[in-house]
C-alpha positions as CSV (number, residue, x, y, z in Angstrom):
1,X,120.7,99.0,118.3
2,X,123.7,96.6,117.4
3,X,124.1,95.9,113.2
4,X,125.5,92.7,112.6
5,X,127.7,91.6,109.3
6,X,126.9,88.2,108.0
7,X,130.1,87.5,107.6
8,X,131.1,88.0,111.5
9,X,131.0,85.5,113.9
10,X,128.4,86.4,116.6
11,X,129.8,86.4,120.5
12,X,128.8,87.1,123.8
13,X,125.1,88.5,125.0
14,X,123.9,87.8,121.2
15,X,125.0,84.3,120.6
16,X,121.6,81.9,121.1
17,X,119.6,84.1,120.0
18,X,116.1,83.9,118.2
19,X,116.3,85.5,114.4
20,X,113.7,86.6,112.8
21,X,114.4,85.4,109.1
22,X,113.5,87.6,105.6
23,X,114.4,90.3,103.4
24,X,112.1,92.8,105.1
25,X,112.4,95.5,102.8
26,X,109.9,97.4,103.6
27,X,108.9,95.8,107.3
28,X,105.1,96.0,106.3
29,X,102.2,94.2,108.4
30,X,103.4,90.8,107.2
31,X,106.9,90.8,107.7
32,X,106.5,92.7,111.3
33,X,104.3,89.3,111.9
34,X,107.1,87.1,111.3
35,X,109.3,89.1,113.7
36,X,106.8,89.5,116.1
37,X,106.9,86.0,116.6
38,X,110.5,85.9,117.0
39,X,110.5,88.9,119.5
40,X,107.6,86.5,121.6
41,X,109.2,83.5,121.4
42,X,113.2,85.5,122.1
43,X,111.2,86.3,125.5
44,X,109.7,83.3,126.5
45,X,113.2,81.7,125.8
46,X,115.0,85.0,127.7
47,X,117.3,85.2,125.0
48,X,118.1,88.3,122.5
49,X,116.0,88.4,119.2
50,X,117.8,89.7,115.8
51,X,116.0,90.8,112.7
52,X,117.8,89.9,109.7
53,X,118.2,91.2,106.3
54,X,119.5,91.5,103.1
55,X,121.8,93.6,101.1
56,X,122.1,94.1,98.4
57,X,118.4,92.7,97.8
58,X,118.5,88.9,96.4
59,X,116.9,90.4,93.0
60,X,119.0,93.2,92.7
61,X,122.4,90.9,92.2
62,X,120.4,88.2,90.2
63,X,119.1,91.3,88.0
64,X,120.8,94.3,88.1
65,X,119.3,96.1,85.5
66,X,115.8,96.3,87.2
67,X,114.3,99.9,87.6
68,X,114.8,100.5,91.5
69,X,112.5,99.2,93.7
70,X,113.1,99.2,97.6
71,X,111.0,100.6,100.1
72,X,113.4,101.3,102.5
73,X,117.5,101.8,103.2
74,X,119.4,100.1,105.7
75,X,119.2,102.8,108.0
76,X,115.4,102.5,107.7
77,X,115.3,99.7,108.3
78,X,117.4,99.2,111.6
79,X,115.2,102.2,113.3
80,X,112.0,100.2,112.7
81,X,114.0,96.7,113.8
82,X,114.7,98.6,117.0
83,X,111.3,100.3,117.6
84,X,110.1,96.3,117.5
85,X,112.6,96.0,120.1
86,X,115.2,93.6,118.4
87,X,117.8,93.3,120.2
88,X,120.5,93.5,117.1
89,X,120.3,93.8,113.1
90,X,122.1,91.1,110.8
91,X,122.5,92.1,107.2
92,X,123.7,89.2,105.5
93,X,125.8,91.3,102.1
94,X,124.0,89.2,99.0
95,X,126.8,88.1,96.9
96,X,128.2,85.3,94.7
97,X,129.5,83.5,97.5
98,X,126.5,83.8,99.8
99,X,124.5,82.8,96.6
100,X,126.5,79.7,96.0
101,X,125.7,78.7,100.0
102,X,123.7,75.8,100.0
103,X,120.8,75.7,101.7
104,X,121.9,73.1,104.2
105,X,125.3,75.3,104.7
106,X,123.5,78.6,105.1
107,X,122.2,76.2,108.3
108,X,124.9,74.4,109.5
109,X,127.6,76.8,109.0
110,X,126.1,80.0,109.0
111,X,123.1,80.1,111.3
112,X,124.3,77.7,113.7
113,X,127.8,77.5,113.7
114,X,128.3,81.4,112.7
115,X,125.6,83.2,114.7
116,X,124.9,80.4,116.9
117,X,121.4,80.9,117.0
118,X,118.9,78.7,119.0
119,X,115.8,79.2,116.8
120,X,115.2,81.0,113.3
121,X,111.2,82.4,112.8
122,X,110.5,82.8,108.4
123,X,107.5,83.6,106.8
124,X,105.7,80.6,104.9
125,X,106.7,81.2,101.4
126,X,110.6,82.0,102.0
127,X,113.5,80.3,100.4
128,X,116.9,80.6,100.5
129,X,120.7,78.8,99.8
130,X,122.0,77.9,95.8
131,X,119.0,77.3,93.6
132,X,116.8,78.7,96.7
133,X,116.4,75.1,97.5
134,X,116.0,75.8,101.2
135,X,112.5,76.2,102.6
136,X,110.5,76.1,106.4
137,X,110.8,71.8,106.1
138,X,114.2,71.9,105.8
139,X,114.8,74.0,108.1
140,X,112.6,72.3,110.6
141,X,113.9,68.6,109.6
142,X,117.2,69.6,109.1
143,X,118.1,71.8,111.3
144,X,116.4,69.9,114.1
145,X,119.9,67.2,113.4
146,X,122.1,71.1,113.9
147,X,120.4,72.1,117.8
148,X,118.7,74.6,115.6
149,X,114.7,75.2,116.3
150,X,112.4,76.7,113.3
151,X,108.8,78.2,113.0
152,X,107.1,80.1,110.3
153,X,104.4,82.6,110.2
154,X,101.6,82.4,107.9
155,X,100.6,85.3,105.7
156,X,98.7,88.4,106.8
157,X,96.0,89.2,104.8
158,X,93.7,92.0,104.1
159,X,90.1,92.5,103.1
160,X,91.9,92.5,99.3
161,X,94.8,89.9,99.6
162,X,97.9,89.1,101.1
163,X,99.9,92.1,102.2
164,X,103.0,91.9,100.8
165,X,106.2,94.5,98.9
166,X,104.5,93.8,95.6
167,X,101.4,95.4,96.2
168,X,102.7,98.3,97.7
169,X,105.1,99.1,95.5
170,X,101.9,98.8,93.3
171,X,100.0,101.4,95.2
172,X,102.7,103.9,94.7
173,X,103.3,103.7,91.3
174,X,99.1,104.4,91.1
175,X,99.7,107.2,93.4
176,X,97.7,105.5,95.8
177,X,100.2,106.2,98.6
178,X,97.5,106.2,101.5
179,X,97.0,102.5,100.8
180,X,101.1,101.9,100.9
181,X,101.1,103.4,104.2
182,X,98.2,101.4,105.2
183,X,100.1,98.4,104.2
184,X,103.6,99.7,105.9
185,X,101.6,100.7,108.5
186,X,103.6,104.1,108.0
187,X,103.7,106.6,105.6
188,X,106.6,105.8,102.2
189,X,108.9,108.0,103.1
190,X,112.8,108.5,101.7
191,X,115.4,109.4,103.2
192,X,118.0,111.3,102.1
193,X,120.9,114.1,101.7
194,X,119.3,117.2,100.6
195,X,121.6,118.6,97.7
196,X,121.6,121.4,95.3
197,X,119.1,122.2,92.5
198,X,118.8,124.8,89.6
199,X,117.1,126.9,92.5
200,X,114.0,127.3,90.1
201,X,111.7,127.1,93.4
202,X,113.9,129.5,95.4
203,X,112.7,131.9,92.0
204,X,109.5,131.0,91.8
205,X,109.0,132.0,96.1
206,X,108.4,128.1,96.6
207,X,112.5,127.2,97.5
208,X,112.7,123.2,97.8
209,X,115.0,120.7,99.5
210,X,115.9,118.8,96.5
211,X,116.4,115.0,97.2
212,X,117.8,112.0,94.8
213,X,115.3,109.0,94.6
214,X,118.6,106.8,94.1
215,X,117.5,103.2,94.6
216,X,113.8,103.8,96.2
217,X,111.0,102.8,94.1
218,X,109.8,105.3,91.9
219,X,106.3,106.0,92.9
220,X,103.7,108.1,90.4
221,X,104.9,111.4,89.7
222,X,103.4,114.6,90.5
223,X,102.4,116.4,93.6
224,X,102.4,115.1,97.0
225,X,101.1,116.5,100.2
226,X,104.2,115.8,102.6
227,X,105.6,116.2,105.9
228,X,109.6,116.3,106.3
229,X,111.4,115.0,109.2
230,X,114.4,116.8,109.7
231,X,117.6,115.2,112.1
232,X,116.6,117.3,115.0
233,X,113.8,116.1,115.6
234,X,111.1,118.6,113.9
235,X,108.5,117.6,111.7
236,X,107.4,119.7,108.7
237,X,104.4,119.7,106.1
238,X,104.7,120.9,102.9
239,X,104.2,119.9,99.0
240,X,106.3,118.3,97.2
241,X,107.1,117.6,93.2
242,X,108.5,114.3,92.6
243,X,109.4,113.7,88.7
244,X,111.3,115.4,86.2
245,X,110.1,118.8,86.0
246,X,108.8,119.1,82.1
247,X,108.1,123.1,82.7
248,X,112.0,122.9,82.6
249,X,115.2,122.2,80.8
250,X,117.0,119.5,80.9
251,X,114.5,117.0,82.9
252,X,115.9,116.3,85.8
253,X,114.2,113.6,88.1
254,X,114.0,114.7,91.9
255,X,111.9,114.6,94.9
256,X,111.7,118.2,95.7
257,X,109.8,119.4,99.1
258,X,108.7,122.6,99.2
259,X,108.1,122.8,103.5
260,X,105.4,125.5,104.5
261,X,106.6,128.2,106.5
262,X,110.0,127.4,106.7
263,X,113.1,129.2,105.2
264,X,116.5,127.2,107.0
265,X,119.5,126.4,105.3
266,X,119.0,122.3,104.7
267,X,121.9,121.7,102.6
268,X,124.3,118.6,103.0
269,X,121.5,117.0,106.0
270,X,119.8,113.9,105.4
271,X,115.9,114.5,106.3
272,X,112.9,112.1,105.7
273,X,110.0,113.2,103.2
274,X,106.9,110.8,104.3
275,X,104.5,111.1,100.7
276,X,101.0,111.3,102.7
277,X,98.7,112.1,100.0
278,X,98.8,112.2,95.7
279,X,97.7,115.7,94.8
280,X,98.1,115.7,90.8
281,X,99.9,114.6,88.1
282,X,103.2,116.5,86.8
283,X,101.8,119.0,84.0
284,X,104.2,121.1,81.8
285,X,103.2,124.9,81.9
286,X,103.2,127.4,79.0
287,X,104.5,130.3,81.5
288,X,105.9,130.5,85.0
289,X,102.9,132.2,86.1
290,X,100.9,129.4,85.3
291,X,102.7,127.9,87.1
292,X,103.2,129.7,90.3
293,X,99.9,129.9,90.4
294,X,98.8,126.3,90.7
295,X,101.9,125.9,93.1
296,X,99.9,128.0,95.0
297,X,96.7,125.8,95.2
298,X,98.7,122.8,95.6
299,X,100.3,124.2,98.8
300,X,96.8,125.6,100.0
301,X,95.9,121.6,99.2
302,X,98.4,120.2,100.4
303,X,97.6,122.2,104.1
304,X,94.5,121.7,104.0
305,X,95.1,117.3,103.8
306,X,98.0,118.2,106.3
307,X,95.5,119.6,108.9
């Protein structure tokens, strides 16, 4: 699938197309609901339907200094665009300029004139241009004077609430990583380059592929019953710690997935850890023993969750 820059002027097949309007960070229930019903109405109209996105997030370059929170990378992000079946993925780059757009610009100038879209699909609640003055009515009444058609989708809701980032980004911090990937309707998983460690587990006869969280939000450390998805294809389960590692010195926060049955060099590839199911909490051990030992009856855990 086709990634688009904001800043590029959209041509050919793609220009008139339906886009699907949000940050869709993690592309849970409720934001796959608001691109659904771009993707219906893109094929009622016979036109091409793009997802769009944002990046760096909105809240990121307002505040910088927040702890990291997404739920997915880019890369993530255009895979599940493209299982949808989206035709194309437009990441508009978040900075000053695009936040000094106003909200009757980001229409006129960027949606329309720009991309040259025929209809734009957001979900209730979302805002956008300087001051995030621009909302569903405007673009309705004012884009309707621009050729430009706009719907919205109402929000999805659960038995608890709406579904939404926040509270899964709540349910991982609480460990409670089923209900996340209820919400995503997938697993959490990060994705990244496995690198070198102090090769503690390699020791210890549990090696690990060790992992940096970067910008993903942090969710409650300790053990996890994983599987790994590695780039050709396979899928893995194992354990994994994710935290600093208080049995040893200096701390060193990681994810580190220890995959059953499986003893391939991993190094420099960027694999998938999906966190299926909250085991323990991180404990600091007086002895490596100790400590083997429980890895032990995490893994048989962890397999037995797995099966």
């Amino acid at each position: 699938m086709q990634r688009l820059s904001s800043n590029d002027r959209i041509e050919n097949a793609l220009r008139g197309a339906i886009i699907a309007l949000g940050n869709f960070d993690g592309f849970h229930f409720g934001h796959q609901a608001v691109a659904g019903k771009a993707l219906s109405w893109a094929q009622d109209e016979g036109c091409p339907a793009i997802i769009a996105t944002f990046d760096p997030h909105p809240v990121r370059f307002f505040k910088p200094d927040v702890p990291p929170f997404r739920l997915t990378t880019l890369n993530q992000r255009q895979r599940h665009f493209a299982d949808a079946g989206a035709s194309a993925m437009l990441v508009f780059a978040f900075d000053a300029a695009l936040a000094n757009t106003s909200a009757e610009d980001f229409i006129a100038k960027l949606l329309v004139e720009r991309f040259g879209a025929k209809g734009v699909v957001t979900g209730e609640d979302f805002t956008f241009g300087k001051g995030a003055k621009g909302n569903i009515k405007l673009l309705k009444d004012y884009g309707a004077a621009t050729g430009l058609s706009a719907k919205s989708a109402g929000a999805i809701c659960d038995s608890d609430n709406v579904i939404s980032s926040s509270r899964i980004r709540e349910a991982l911090t609480e460990g409670r990583c089923e209900e996340a990937g209820r919400l995503l309707t997938r697993p959490f998983t990060v994705e990244g380059e496995v690198i070198h460690g102090d090769k503690n587990g390699r020791e210890l006869g549990f090696p690990t592929a060790n992992i940096d969280m970067g910008q993903y939000q942090r969710p409650k450390y300790g053990i996890y019953a994983v599987k790994g998805r590695l780039p050709d294809g396979r899928v893995l389960n194992g354990a994994a710690n994710l935290g600093i590692r208080p049995s040893f010195d200096p701390p060193k926060e990681l994810l580190e997935p220890y995959f059953f049955d499986f003893r391939e060099d991993l190094y420099g590839q960027t694999i998938e850890v999906e966190l299926h199911h909250f085991l323990r909490g991180e404990e600091k051990f007086d002895d490596l023993d100790a400590l083997k030992r429980q890895m032990k009856t995490d893994c048989d855990k962890a397999r037995e969750l797995l099966e």
